[in-house]
TILO-989412 format. One record per residue: x, y, z of N, C-alpha, C in turn; chain; residue number from 0; residue in three letters. Coordinates in Angstrom, 1 decimal, padded with zeros to 4 digits, m for minus. Example, Ala and Ser with C-alpha at 12.3 -4.5 7.8 and 13.67 -1.06 7.14 Angstrom:
n_x: 013.2 | n_y: m005.7 | n_z: 007.8 | ca_x: 012.3 | ca_y: m004.5 | ca_z: 007.8 | c_x: 013.2 | c_y: m003.3 | c_z: 007.8 | cadena: A | num: 0 | residuo: ALA
n_x: 012.8 | n_y: m002.2 | n_z: 007.1 | ca_x: 013.7 | ca_y: m001.1 | ca_z: 007.1 | c_x: 012.9 | c_y: 000.0 | c_z: 007.9 | cadena: A | num: 1 | residuo: SER
END
This chain:
n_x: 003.7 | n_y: 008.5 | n_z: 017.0 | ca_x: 004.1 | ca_y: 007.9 | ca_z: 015.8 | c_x: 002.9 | c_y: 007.4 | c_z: 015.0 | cadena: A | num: 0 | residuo: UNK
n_x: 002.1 | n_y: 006.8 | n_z: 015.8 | ca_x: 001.0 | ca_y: 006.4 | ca_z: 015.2 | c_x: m000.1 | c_y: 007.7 | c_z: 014.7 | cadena: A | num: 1 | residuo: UNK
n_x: m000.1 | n_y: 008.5 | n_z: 014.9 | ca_x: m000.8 | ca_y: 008.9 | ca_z: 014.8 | c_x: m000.5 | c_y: 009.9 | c_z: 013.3 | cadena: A | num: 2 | residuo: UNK
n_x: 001.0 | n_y: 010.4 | n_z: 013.2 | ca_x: 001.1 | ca_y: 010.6 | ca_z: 011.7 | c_x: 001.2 | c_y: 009.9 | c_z: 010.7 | cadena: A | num: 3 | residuo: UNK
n_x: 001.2 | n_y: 008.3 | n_z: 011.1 | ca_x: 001.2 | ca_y: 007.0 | ca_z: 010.6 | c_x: 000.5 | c_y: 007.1 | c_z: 009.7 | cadena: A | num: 4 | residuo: UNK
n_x: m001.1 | n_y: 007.1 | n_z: 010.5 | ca_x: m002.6 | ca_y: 006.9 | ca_z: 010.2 | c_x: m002.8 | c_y: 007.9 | c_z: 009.4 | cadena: A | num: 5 | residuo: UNK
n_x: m002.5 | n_y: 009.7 | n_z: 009.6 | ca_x: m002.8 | ca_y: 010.6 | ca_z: 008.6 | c_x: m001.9 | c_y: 010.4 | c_z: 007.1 | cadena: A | num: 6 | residuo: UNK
n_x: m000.8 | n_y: 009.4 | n_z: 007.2 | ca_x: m000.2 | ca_y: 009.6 | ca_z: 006.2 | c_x: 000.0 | c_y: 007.9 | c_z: 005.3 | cadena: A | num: 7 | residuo: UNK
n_x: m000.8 | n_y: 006.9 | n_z: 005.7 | ca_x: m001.2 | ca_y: 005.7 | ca_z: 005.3 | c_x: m001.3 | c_y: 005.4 | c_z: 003.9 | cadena: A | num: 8 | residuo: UNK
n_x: m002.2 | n_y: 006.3 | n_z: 002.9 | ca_x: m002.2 | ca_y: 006.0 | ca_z: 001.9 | c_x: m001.7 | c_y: 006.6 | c_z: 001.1 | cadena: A | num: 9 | residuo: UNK
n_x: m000.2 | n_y: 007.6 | n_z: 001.3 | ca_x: 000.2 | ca_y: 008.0 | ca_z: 000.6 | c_x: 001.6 | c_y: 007.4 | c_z: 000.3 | cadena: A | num: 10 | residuo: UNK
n_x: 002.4 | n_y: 007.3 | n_z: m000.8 | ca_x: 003.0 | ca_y: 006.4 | ca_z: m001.2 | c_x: 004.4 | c_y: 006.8 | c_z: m000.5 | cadena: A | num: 11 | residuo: UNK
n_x: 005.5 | n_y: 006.1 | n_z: m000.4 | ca_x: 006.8 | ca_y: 006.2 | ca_z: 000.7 | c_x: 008.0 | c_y: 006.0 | c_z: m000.3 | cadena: A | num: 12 | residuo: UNK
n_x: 008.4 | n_y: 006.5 | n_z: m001.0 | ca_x: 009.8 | ca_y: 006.9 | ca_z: m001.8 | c_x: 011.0 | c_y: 006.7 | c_z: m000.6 | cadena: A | num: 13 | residuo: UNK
n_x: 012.1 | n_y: 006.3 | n_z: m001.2 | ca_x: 013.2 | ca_y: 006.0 | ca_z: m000.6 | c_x: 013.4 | c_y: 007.9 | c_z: m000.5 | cadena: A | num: 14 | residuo: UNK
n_x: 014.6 | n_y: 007.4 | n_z: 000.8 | ca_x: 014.2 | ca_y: 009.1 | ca_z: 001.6 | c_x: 013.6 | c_y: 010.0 | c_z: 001.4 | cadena: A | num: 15 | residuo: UNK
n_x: 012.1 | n_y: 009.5 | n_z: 001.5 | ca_x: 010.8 | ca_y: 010.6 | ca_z: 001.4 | c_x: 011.0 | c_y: 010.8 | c_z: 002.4 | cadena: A | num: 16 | residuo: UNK
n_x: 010.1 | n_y: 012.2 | n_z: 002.5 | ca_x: 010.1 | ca_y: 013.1 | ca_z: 003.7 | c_x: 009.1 | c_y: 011.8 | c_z: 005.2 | cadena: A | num: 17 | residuo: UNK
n_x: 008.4 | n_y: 011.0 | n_z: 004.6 | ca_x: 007.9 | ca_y: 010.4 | ca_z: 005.7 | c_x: 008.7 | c_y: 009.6 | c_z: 005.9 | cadena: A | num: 18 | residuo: UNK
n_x: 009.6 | n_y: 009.0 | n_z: 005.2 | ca_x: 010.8 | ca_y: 007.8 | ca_z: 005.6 | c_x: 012.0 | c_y: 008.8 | c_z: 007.0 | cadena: A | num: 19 | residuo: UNK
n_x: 011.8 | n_y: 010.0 | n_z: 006.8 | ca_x: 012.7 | ca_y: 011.0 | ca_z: 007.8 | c_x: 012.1 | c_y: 011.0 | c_z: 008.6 | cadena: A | num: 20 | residuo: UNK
n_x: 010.5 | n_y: 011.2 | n_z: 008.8 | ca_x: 010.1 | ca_y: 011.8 | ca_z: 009.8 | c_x: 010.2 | c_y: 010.6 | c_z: 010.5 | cadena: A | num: 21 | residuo: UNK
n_x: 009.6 | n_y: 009.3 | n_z: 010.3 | ca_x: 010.0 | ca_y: 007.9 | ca_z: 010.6 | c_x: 011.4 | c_y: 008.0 | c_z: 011.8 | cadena: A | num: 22 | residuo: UNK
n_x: 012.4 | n_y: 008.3 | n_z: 010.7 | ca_x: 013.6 | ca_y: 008.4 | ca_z: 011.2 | c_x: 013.5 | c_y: 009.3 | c_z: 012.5 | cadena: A | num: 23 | residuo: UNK
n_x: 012.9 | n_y: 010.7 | n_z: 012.4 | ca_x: 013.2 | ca_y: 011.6 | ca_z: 013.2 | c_x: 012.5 | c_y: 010.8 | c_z: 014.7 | cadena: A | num: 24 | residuo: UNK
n_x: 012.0 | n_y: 010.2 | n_z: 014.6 | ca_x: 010.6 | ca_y: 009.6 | ca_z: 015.8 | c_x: 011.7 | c_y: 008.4 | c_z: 016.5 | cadena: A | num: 25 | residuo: UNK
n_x: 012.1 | n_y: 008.0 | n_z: 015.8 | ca_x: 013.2 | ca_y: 006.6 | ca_z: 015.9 | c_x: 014.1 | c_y: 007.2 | c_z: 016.9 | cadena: A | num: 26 | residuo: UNK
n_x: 014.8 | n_y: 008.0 | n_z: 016.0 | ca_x: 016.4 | ca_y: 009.2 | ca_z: 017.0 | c_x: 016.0 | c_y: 009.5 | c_z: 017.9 | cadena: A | num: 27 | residuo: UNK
n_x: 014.6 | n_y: 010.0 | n_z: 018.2 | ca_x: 014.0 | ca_y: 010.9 | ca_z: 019.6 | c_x: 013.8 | c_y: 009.9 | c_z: 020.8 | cadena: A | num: 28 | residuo: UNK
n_x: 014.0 | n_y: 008.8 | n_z: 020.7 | ca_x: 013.2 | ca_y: 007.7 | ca_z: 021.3 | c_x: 011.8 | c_y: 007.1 | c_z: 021.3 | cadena: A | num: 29 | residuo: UNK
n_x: 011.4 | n_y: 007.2 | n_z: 020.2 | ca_x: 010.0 | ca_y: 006.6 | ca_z: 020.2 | c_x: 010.1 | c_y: 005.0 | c_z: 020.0 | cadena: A | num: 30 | residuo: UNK
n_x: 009.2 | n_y: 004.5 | n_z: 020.6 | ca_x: 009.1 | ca_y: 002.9 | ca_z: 021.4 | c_x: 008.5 | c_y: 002.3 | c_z: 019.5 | cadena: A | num: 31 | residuo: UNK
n_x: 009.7 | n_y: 001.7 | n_z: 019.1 | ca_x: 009.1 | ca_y: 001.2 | ca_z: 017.5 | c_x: 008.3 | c_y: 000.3 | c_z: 017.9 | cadena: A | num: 32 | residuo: UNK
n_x: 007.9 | n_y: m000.5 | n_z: 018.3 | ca_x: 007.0 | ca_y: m001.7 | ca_z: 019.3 | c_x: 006.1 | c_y: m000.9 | c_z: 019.8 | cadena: A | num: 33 | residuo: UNK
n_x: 005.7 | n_y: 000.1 | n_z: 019.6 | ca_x: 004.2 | ca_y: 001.0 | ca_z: 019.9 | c_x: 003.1 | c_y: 000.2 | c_z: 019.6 | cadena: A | num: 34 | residuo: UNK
n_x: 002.2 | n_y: 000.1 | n_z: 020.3 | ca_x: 000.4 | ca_y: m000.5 | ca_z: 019.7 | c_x: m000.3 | c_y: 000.9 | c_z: 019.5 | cadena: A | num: 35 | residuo: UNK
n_x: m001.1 | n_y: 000.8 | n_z: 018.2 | ca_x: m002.1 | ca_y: 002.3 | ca_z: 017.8 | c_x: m003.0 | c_y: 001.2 | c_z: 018.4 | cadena: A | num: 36 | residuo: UNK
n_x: m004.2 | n_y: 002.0 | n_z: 017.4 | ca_x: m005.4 | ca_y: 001.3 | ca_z: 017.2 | c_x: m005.4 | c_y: 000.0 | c_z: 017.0 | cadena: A | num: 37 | residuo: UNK
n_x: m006.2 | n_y: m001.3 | n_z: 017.3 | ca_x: m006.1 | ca_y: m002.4 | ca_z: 017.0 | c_x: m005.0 | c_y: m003.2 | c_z: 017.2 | cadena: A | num: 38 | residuo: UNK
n_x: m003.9 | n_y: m002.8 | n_z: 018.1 | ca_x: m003.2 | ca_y: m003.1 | ca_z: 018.7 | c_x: m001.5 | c_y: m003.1 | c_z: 017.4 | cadena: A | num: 39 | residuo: UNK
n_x: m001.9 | n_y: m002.8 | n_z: 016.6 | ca_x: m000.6 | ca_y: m002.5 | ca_z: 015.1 | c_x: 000.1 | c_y: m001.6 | c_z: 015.9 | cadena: A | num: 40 | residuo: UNK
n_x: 000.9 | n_y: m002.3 | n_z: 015.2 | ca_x: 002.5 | ca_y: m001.9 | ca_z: 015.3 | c_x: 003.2 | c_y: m000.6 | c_z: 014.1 | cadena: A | num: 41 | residuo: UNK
n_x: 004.0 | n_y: 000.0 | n_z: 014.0 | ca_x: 004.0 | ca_y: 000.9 | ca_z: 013.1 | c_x: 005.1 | c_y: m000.5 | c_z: 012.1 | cadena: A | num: 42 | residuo: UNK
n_x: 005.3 | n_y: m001.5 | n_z: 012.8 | ca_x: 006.1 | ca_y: m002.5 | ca_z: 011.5 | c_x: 004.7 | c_y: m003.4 | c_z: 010.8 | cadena: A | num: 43 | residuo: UNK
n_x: 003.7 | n_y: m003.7 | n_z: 011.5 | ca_x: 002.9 | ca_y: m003.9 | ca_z: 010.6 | c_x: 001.6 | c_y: m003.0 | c_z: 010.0 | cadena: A | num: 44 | residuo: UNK
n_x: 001.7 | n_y: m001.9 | n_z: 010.0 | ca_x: 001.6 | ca_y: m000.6 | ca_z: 009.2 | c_x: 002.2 | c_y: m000.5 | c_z: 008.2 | cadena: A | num: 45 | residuo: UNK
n_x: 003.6 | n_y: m000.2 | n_z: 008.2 | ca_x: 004.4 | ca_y: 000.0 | ca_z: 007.1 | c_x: 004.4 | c_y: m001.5 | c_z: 005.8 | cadena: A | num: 46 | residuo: UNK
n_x: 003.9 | n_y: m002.9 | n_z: 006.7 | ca_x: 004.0 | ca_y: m003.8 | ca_z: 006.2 | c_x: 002.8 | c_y: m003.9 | c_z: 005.2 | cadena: A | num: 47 | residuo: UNK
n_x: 001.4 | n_y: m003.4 | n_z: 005.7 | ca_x: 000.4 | ca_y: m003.5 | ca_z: 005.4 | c_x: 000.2 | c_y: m002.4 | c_z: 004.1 | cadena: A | num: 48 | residuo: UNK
n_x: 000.7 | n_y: m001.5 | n_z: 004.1 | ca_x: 001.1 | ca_y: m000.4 | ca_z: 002.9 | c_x: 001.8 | c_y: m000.6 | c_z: 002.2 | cadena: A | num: 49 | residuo: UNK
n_x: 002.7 | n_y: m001.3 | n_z: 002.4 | ca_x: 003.5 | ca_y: m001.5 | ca_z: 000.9 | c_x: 004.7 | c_y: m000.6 | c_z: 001.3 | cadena: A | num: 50 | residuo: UNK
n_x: 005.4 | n_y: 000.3 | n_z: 002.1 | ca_x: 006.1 | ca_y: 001.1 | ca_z: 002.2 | c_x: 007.2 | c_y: m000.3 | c_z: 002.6 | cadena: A | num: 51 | residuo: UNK
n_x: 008.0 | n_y: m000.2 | n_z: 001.6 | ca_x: 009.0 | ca_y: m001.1 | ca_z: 001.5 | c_x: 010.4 | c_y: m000.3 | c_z: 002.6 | cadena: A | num: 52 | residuo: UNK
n_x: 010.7 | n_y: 000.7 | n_z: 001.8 | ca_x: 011.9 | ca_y: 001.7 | ca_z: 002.6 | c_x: 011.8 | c_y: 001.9 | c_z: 003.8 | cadena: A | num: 53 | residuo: UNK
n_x: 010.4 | n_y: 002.5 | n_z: 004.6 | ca_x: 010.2 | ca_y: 002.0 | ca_z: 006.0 | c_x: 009.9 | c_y: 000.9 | c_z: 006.7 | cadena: A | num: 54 | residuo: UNK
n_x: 009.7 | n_y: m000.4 | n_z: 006.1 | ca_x: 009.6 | ca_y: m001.8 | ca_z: 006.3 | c_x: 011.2 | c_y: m002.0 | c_z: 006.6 | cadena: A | num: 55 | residuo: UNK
n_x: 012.1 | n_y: m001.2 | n_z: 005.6 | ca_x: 013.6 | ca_y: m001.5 | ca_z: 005.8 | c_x: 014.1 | c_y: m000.8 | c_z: 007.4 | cadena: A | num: 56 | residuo: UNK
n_x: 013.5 | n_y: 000.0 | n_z: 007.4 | ca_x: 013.9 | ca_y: 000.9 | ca_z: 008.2 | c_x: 013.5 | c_y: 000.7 | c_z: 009.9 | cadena: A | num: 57 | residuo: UNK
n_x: 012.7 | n_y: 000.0 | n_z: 009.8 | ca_x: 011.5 | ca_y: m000.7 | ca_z: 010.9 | c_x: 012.8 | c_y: m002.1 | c_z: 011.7 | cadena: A | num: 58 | residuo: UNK
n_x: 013.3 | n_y: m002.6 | n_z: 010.7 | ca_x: 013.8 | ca_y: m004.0 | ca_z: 010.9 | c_x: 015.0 | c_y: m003.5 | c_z: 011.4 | cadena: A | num: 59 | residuo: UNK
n_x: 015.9 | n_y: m002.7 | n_z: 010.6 | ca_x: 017.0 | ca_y: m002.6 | ca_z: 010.7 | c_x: 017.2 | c_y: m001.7 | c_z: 012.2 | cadena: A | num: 60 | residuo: UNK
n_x: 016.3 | n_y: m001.3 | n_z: 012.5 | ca_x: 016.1 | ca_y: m000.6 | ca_z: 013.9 | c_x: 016.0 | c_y: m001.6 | c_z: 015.1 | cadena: A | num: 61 | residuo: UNK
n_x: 015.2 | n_y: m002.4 | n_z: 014.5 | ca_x: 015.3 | ca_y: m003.6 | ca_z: 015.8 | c_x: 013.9 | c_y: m003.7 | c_z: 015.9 | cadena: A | num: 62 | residuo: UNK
n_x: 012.9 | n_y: m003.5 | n_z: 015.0 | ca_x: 011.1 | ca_y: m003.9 | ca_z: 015.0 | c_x: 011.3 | c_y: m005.3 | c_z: 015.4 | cadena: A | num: 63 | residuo: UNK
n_x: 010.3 | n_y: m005.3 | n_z: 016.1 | ca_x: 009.8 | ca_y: m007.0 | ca_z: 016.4 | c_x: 008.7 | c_y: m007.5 | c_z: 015.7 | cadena: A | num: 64 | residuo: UNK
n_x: 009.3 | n_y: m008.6 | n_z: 014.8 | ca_x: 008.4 | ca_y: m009.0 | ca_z: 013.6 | c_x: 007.5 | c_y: m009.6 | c_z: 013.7 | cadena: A | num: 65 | residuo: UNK
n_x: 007.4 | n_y: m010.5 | n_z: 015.1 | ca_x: 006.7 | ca_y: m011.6 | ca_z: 015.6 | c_x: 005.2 | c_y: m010.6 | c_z: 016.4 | cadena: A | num: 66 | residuo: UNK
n_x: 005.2 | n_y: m009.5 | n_z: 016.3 | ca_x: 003.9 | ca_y: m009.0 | ca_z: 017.2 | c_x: 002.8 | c_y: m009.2 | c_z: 016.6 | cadena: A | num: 67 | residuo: UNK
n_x: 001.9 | n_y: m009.0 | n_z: 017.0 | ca_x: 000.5 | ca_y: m009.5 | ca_z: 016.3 | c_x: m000.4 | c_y: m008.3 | c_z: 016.6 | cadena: A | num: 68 | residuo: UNK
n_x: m001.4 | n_y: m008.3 | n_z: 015.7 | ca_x: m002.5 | ca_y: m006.8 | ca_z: 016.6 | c_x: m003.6 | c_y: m007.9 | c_z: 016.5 | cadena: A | num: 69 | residuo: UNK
n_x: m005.0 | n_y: m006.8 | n_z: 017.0 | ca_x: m005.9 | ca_y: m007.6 | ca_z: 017.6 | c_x: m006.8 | c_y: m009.0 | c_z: 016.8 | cadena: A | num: 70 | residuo: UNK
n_x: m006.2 | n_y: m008.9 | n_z: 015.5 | ca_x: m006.7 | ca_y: m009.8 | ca_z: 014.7 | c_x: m005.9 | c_y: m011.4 | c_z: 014.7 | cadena: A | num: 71 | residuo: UNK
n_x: m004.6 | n_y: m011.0 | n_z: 015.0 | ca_x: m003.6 | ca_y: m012.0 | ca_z: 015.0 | c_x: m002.9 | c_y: m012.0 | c_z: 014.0 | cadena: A | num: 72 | residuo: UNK
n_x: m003.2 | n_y: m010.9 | n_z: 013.2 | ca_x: m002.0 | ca_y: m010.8 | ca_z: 011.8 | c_x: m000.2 | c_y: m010.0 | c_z: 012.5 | cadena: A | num: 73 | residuo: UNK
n_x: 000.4 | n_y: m010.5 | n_z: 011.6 | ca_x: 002.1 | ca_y: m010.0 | ca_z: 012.4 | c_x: 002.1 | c_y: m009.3 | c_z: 010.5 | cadena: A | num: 74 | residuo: UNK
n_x: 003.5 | n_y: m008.9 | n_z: 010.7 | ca_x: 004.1 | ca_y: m007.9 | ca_z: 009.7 | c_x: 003.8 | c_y: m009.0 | c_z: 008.4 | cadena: A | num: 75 | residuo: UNK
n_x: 004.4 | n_y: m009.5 | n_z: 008.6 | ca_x: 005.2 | ca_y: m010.6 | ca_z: 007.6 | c_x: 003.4 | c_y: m011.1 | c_z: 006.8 | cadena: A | num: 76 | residuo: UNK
n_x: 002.7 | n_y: m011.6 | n_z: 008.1 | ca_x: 000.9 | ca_y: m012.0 | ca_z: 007.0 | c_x: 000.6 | c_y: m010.5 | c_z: 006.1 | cadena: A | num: 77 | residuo: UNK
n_x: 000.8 | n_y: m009.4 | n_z: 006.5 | ca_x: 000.3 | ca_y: m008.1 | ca_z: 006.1 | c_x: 000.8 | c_y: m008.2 | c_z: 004.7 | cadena: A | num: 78 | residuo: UNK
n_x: 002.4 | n_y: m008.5 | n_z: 005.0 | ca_x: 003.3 | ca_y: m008.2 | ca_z: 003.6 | c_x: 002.5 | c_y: m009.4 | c_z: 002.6 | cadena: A | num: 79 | residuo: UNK
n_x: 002.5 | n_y: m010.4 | n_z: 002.4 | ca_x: 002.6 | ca_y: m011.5 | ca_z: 001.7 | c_x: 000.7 | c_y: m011.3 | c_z: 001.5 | cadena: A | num: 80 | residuo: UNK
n_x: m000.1 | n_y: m010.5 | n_z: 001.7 | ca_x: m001.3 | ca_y: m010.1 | ca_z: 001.3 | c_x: m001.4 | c_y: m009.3 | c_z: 000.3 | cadena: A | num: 81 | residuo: UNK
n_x: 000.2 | n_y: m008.8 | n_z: 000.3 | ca_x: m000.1 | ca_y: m007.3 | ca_z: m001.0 | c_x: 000.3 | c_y: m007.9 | c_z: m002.2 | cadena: A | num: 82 | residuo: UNK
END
């Protein structure tokens, strides 16, 4: 997950964009939403840190855990309230 994450970071996430599915599709398959990439992020504070609002929705309502932190000590919620 992280890794289409990172190829697809700065492009913008429209309500059921094709990345808000693939999101989905990774979710349905069992992928661990609580994954660490690089720097220890999370794909909820990813989505948080981009501005991708519809997968921020999509993160939560799955059951993301808001409270993780990567290697800096920033969580979702500091990433959002930056933009």
């Amino acid at each position: 997950m992280h890794l289409y994450w990172r190829s697809r970071s700065a492009a913008p996430h429209n309500e059921g964009s094709l990345h808000e599915n693939v999101v989905r599709i990774f979710l349905d398959n069992g992928c661990d939403i609580n994954c660490r990439g690089y720097g220890q992020w999370t794909p909820l504070i990813n989505s948080s840190n981009y501005g991708h609002l519809c997968i921020t929705k999509l993160l939560l309502d799955r059951g993301a855990k808001v409270n993780l932190q990567n290697d800096k000590g920033d969580t979702a919620l500091i990433k959002a309230a930056r933009k």
